[in-house]
N, CA and C of each residue as an Amber inpcrd file, in Angstrom:
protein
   561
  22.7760000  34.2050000   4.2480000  22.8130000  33.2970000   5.3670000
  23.2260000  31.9170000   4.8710000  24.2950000  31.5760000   4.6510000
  25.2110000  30.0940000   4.0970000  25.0270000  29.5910000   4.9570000
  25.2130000  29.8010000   6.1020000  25.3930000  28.8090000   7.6990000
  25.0910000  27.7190000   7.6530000  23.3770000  28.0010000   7.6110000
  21.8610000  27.2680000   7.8010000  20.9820000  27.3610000   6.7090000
  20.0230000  26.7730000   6.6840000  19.2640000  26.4900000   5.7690000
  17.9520000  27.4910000   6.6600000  16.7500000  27.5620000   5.5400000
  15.4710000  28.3470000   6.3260000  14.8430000  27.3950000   6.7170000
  13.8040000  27.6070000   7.6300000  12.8640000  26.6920000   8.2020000
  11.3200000  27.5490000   6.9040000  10.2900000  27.1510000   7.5760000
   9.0630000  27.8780000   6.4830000   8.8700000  29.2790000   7.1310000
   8.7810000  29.3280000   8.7150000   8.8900000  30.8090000   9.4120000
   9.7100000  31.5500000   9.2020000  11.0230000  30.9880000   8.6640000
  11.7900000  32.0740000   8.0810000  12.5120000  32.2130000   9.0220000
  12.9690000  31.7070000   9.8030000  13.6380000  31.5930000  11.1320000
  15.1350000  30.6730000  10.0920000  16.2370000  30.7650000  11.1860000
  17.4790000  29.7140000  10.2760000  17.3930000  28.6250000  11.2830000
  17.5960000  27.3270000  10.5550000  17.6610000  26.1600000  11.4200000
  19.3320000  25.8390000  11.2910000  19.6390000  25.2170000  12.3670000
  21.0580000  24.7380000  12.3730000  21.7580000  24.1710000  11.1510000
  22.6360000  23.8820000  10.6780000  22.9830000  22.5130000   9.9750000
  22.9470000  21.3970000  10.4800000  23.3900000  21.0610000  12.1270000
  23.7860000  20.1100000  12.9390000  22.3260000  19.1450000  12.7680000
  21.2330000  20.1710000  13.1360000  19.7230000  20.0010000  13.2620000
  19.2000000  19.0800000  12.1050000  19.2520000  19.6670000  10.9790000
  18.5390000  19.0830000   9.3340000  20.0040000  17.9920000   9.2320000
  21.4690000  17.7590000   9.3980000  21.6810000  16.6430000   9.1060000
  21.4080000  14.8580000  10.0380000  21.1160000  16.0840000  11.2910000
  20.3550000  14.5680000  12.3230000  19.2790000  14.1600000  11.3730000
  17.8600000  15.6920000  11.3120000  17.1480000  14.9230000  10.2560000
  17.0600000  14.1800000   9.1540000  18.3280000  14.2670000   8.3020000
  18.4900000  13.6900000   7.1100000  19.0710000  12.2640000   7.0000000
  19.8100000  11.6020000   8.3830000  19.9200000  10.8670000   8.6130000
  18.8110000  10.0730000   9.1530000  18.1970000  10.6780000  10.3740000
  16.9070000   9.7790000  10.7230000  15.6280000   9.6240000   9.6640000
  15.7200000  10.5050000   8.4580000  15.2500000  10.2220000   7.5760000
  15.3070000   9.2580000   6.6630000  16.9920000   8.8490000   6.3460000
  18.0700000   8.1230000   5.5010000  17.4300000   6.5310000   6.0880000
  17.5380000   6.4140000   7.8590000  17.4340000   5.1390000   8.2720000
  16.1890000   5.0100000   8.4360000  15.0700000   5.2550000   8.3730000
  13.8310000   5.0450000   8.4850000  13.8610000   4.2750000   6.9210000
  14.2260000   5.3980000   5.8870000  13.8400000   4.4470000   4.0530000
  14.4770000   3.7550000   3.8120000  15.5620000   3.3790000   4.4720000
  16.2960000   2.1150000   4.2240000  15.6950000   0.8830000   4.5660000
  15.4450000   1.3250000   6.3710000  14.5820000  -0.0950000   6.8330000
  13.2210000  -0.3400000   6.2730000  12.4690000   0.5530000   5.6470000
  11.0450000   0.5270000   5.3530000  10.9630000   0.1980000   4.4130000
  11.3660000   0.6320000   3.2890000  11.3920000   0.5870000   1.2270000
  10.6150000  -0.0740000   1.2650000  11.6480000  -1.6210000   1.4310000
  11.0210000  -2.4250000   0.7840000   9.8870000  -3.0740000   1.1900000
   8.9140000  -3.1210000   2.2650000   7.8370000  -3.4670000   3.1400000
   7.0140000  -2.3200000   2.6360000   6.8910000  -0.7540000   2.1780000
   6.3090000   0.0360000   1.4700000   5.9640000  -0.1960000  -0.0480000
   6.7330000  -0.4800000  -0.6480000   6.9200000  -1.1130000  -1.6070000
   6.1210000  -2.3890000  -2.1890000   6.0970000  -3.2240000  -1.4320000
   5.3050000  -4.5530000  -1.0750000   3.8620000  -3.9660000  -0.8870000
   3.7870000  -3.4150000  -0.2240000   2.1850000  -2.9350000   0.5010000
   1.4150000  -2.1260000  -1.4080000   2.7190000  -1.4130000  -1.9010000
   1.9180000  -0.4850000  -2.7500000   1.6320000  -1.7580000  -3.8580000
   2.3500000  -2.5770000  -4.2700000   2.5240000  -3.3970000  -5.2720000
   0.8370000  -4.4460000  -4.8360000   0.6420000  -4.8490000  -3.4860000
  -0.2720000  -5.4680000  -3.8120000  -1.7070000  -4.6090000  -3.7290000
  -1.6310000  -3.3030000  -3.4570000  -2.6720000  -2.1150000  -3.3910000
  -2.8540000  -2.2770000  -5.1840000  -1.7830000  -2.3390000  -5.7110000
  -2.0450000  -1.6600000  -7.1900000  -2.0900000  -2.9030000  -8.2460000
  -1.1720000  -4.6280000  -8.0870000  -0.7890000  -4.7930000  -8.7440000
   0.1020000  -4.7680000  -9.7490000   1.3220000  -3.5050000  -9.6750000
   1.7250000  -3.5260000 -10.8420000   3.4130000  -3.2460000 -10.1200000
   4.3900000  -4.2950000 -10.1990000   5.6700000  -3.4170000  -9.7110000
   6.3270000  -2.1650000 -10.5970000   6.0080000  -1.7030000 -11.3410000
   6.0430000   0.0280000 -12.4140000   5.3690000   0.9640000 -10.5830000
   4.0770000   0.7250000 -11.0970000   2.8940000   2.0730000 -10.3570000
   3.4310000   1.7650000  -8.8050000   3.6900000   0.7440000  -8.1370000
   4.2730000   0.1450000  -7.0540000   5.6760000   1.1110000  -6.7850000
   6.4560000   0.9040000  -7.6940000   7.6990000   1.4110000  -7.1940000
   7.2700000   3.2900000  -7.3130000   6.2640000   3.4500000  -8.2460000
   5.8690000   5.2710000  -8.1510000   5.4080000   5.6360000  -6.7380000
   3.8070000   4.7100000  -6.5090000   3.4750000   4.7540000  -5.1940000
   4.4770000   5.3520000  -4.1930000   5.3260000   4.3050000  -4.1690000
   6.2780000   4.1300000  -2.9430000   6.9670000   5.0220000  -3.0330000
   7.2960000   5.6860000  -4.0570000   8.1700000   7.0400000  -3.6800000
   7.7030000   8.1380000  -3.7420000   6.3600000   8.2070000  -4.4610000
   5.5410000   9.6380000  -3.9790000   5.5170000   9.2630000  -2.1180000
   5.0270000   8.2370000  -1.8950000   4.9530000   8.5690000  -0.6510000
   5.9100000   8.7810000   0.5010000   6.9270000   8.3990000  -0.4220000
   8.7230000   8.6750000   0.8680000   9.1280000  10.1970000   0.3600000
   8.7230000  10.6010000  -0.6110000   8.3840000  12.1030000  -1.2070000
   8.2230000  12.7560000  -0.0930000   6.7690000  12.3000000  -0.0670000
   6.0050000  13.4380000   0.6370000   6.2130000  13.1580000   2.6930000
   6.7020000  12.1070000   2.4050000   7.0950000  11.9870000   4.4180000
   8.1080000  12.9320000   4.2790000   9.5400000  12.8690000   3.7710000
  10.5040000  13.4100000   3.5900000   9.8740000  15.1820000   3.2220000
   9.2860000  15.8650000   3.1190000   8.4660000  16.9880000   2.8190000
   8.0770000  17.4340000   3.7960000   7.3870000  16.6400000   5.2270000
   6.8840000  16.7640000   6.2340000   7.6860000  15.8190000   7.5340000
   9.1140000  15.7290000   7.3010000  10.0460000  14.7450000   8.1570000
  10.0910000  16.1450000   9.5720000  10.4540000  16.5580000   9.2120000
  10.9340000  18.0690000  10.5550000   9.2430000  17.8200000  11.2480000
   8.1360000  18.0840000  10.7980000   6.7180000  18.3310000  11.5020000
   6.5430000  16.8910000  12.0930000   6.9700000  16.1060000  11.9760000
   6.0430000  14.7610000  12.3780000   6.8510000  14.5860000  13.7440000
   6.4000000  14.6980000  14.9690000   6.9340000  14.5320000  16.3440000
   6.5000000  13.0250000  16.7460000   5.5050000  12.3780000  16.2200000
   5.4780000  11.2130000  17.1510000   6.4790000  10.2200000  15.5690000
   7.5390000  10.1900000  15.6100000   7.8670000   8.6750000  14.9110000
   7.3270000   7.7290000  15.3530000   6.9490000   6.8770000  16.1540000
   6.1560000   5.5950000  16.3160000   5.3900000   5.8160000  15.2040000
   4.2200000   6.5140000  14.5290000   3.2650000   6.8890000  14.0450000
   3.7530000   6.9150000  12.4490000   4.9460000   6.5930000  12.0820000
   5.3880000   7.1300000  11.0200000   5.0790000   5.6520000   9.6410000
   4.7320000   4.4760000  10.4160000   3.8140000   3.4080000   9.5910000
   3.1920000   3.3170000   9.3150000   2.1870000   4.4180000  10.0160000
   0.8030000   4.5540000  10.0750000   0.4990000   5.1670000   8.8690000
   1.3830000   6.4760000   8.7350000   1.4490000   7.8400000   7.8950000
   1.7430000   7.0420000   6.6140000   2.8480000   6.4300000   6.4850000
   3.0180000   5.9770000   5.3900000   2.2220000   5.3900000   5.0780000
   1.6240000   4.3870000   5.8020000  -0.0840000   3.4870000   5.0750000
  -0.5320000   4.3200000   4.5570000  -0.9200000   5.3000000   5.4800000
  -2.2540000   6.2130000   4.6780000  -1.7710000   7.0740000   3.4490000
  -0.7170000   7.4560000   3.5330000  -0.2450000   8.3620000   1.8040000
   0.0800000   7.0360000   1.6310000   0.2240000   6.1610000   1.4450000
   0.3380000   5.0270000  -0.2010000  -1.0080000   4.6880000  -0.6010000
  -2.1710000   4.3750000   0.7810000  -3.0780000   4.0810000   0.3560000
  -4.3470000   5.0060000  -0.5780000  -3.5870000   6.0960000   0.2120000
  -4.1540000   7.7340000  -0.6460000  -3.6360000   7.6830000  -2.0600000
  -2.0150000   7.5850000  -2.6320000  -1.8870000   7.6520000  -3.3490000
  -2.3670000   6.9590000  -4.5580000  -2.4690000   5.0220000  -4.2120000
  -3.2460000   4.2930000  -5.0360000  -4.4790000   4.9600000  -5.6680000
  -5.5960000   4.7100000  -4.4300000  -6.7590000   4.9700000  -4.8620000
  -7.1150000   6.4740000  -5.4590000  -6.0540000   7.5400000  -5.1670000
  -6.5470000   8.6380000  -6.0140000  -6.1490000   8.3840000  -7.3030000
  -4.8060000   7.6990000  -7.8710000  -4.3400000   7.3610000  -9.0760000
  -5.3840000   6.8640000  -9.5550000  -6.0920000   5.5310000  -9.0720000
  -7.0250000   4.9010000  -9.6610000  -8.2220000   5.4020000 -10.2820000
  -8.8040000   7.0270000  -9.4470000  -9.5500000   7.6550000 -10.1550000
  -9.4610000   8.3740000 -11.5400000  -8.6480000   8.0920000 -11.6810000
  -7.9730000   9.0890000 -12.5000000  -8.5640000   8.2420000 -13.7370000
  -8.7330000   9.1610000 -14.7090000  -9.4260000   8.4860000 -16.1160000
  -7.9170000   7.5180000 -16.6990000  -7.3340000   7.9890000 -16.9960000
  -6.0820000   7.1870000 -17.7060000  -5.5230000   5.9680000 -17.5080000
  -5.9800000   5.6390000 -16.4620000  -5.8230000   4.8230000 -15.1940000
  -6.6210000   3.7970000 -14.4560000  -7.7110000   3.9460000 -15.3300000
  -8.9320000   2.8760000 -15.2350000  -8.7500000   1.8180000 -15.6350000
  -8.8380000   0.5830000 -15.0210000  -8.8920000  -0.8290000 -15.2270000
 -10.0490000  -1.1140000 -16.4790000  -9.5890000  -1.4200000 -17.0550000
 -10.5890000  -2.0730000 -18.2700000 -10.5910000  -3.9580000 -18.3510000
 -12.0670000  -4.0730000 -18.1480000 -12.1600000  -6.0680000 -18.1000000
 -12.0210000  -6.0590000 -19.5860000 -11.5650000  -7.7340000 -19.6870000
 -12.0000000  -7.8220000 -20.8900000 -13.0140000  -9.3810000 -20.7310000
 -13.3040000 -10.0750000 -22.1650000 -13.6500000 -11.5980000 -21.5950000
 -12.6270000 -12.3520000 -21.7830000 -11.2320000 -12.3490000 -22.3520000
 -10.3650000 -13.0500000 -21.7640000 -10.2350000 -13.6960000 -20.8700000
 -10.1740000 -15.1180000 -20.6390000 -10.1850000 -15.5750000 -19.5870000
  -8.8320000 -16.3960000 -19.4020000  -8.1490000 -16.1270000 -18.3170000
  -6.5140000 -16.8710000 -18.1470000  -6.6000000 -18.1660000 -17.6470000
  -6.3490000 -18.7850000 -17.8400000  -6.6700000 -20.8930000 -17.3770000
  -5.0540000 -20.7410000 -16.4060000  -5.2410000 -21.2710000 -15.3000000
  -4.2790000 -21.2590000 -14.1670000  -4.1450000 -22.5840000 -13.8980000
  -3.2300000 -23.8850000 -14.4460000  -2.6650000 -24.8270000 -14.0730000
  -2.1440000 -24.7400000 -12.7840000  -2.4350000 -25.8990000 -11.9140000
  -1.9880000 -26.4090000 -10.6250000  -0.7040000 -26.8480000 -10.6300000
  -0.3010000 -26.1350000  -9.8480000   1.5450000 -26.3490000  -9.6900000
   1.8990000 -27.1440000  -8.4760000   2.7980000 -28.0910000  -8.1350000
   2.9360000 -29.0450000  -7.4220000   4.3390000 -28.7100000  -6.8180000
   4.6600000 -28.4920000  -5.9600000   6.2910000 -28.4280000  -5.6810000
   6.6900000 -27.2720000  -4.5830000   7.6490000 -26.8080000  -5.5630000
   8.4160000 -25.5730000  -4.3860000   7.6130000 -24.3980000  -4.6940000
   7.0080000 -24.3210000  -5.9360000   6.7380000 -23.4590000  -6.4870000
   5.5360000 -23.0970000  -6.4270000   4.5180000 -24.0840000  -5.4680000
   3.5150000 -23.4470000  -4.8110000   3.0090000 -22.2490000  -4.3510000
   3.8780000 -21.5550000  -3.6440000   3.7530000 -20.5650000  -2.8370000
   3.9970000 -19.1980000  -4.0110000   4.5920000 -19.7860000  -5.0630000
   4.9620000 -18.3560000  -6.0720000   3.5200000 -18.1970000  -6.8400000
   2.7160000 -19.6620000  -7.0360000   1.5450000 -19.6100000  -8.3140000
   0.4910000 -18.6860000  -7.3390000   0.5980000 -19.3350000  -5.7530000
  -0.4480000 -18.8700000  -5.1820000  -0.4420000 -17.4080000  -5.1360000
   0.5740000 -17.0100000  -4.2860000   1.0590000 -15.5460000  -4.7940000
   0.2900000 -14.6770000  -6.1980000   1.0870000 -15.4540000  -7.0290000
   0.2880000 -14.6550000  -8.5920000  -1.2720000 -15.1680000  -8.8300000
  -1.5320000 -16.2450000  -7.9630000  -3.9280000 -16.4790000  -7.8020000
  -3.9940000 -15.4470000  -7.5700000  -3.4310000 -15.1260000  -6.0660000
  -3.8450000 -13.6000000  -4.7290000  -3.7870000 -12.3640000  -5.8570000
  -2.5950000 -11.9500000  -6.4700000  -2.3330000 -10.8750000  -6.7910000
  -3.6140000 -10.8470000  -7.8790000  -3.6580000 -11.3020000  -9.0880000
  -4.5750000 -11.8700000 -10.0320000  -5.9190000 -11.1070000  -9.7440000
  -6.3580000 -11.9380000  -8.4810000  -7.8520000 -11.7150000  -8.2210000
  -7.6840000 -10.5180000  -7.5240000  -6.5860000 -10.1470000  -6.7720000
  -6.9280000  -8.3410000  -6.3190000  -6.7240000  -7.6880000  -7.4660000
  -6.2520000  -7.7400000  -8.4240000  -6.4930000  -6.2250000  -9.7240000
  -7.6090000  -6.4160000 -10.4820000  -8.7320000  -7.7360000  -9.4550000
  -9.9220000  -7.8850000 -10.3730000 -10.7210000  -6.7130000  -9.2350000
 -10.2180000  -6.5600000  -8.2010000 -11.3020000  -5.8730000  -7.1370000
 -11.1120000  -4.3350000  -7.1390000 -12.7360000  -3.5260000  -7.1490000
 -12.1120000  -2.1730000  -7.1990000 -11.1980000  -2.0000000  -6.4430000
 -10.3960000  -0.5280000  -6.0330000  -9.4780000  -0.2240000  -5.6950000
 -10.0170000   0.3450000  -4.2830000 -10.8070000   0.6690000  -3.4000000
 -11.1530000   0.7090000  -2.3120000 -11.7440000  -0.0330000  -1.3170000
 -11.8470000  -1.5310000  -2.1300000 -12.0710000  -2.6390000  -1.5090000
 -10.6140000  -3.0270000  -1.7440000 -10.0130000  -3.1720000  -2.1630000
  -8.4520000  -3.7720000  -2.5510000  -7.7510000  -3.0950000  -1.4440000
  -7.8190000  -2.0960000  -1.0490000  -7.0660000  -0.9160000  -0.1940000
  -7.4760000  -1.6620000   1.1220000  -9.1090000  -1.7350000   1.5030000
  -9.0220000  -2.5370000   2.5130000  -8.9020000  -3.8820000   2.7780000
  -8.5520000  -4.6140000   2.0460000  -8.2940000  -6.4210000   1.8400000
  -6.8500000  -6.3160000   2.0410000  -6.2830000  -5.4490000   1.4940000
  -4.3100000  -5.6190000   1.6390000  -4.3360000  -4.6840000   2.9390000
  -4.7540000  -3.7070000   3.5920000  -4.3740000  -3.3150000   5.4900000
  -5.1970000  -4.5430000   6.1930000  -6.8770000  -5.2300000   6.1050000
  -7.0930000  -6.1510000   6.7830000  -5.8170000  -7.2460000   6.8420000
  -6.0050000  -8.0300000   5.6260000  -5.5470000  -9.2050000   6.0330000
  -3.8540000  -9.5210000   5.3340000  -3.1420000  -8.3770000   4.4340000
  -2.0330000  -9.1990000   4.5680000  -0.7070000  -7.6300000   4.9080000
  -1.6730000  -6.5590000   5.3360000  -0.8180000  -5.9450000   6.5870000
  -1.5360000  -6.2780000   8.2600000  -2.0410000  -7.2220000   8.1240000
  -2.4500000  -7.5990000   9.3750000  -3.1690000  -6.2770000  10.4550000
  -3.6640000  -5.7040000   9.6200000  -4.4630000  -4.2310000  10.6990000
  -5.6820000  -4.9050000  10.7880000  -6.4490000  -4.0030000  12.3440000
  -7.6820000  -4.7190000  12.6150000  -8.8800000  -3.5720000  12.1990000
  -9.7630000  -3.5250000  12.0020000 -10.8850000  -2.7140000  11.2730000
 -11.3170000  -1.2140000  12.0640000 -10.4700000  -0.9180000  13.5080000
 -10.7400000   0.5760000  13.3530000  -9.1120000   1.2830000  12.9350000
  -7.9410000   0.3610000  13.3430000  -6.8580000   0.7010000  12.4640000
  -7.0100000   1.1160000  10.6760000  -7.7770000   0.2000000  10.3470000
  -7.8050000   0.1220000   8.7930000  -8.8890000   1.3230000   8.5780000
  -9.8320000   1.7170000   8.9190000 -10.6070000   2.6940000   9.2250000
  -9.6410000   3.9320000   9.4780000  -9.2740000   4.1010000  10.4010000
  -8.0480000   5.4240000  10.3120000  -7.1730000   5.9210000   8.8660000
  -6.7250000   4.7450000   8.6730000  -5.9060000   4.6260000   7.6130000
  -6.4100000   5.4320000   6.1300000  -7.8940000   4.3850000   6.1600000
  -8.4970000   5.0730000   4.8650000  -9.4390000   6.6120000   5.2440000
  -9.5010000   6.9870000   6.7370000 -10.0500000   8.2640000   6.4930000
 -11.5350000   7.6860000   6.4250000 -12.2610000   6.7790000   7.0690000
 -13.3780000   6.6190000   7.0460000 -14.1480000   5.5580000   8.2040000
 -15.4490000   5.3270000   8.5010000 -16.2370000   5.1920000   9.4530000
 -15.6590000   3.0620000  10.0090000 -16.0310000   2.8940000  10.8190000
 -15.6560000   1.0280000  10.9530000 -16.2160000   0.3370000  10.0770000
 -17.6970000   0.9870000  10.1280000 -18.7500000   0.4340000   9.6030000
 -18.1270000   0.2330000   7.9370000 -17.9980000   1.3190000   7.0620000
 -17.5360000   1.3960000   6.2050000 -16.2390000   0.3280000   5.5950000
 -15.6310000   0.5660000   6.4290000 -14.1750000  -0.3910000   6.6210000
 -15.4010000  -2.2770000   6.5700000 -16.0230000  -2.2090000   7.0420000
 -16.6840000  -3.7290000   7.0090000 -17.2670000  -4.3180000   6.1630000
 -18.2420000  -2.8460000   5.0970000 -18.8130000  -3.3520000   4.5240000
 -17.8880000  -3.0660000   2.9310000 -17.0450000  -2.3580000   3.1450000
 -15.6750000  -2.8260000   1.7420000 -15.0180000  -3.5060000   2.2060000
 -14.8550000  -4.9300000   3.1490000 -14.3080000  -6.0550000   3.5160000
 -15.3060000  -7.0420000   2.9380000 -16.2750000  -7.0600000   3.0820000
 -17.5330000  -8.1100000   2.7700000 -17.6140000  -7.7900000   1.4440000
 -17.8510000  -6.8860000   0.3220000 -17.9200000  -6.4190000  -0.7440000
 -16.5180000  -6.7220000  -1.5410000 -15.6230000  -6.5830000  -0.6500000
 -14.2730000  -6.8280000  -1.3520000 -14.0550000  -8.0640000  -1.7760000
 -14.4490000  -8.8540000  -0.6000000 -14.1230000 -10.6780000  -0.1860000
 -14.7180000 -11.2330000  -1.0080000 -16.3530000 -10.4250000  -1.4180000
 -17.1110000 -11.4790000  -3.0380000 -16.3780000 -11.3170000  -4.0520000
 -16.0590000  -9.8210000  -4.5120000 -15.3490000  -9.9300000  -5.2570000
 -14.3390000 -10.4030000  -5.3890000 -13.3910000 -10.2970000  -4.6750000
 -12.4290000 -11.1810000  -4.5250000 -12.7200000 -13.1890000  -5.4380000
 -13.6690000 -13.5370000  -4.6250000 -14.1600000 -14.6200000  -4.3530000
 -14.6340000 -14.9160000  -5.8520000 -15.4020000 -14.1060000  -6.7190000
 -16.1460000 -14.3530000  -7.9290000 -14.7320000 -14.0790000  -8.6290000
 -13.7760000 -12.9200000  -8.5450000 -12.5440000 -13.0510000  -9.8220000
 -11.6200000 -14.8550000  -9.4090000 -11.7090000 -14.8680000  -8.3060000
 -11.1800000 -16.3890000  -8.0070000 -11.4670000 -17.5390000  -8.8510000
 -13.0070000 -17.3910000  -9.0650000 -13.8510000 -18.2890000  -9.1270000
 -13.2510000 -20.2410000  -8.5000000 -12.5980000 -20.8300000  -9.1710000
 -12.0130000 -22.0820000  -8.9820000 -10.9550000 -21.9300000  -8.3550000
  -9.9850000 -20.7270000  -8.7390000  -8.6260000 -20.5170000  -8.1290000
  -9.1740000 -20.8560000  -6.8220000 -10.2270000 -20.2080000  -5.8310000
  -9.9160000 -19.8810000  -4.4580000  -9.2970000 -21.4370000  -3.8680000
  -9.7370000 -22.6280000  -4.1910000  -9.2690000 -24.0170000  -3.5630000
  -7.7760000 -23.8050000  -3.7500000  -7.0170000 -23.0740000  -4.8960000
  -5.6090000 -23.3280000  -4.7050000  -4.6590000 -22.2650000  -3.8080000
  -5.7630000 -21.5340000  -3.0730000  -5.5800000 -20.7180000  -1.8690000
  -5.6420000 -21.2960000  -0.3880000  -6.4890000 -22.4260000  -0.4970000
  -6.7470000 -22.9110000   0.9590000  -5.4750000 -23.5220000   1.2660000
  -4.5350000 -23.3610000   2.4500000  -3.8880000 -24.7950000   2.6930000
  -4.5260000 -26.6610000   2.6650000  -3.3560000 -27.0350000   2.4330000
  -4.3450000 -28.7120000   2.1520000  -4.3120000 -29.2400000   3.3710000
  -5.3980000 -29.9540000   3.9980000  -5.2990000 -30.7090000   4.6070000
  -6.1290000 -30.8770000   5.0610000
């Protein structure tokens, strides 16, 4: 059967069929990458594990592109396999964050270049926070989701979602320690 390709029932699907899909597949990762990408990098910290993230998880959409009928929903999906993918990586023994007492001294930058130091404070103090408070600090507040969205996402209760927001935010707050003032806007 050259024609067509198989479906999993074993049935033949068109060609016409899988190259619509492969296109509406094509323009979905074009427009998304790099906003996936972004999301995994500040989940993980690292643009290496960031750019893996992001393509296990266009992997595995692309794996399940034919089954997924609602596209609206397909931001959603992707949140949740990147955010799946992080935090299971993170369990992983090999893969464990190790502190040390090193401590990095962060000079105050004055200029254009504000917005890049602050950037690397933010990033900084999230690879100080476990990775399931980190998961919910980057869908709360800088994918802008609200706490039963972010709750969906991670596969768990509101309540839960609130109290790894509050747990996250100290931590957050204690790896800051002094940094957090060069987080506030001035004025």
């Amino acid at each position: 059967m050259s024609q067509g390709s198989r479906n999993r029932a074993g049935g033949s699907v068109r060609p016409g069929v899988v190259a619509d899909a492969e296109q509406e597949f094509d323009a979905y990762f074009r427009a998304r990458r790099d906003a996936v990408r972004r999301t995994a990098y500040l989940l993980c910290g690292d643009w290496h594990r960031a750019d893996d993230h992001a393509q296990a998880a266009f992997v595995a959409l692309h794996r399940h592109w034919r089954r997924i009928r609602d596209r609206a929903a397909l931001d959603a999906w992707m949140r949740r396999t990147l955010v799946r993918s992080v935090v299971d990586e993170s369990r992983r023994p090999w893969r464990r964050e190790r502190s040390t007492d090193e401590v990095i001294s962060i000079a105050p930058v004055d200029g254009p270049a504000d917005g890049v130091a602050t950037r690397h404070v933010l990033v900084d103090g999230l690879r100080a926070v476990p990775p399931r408070q980190r998961a919910v600090l980057v869908l709360r507040f800088l994918e802008g989701l609200d706490v039963a969205a972010t709750a969906e996402v991670l596969g768990c209760s509101t309540g839960t979602v609130k109290s790894q927001t509050a747990h996250g935010l100290a931590a957050l707050r204690a790896a800051l320690g002094d940094s957090l003032e060069d987080l506030r806007p001035a004025g």
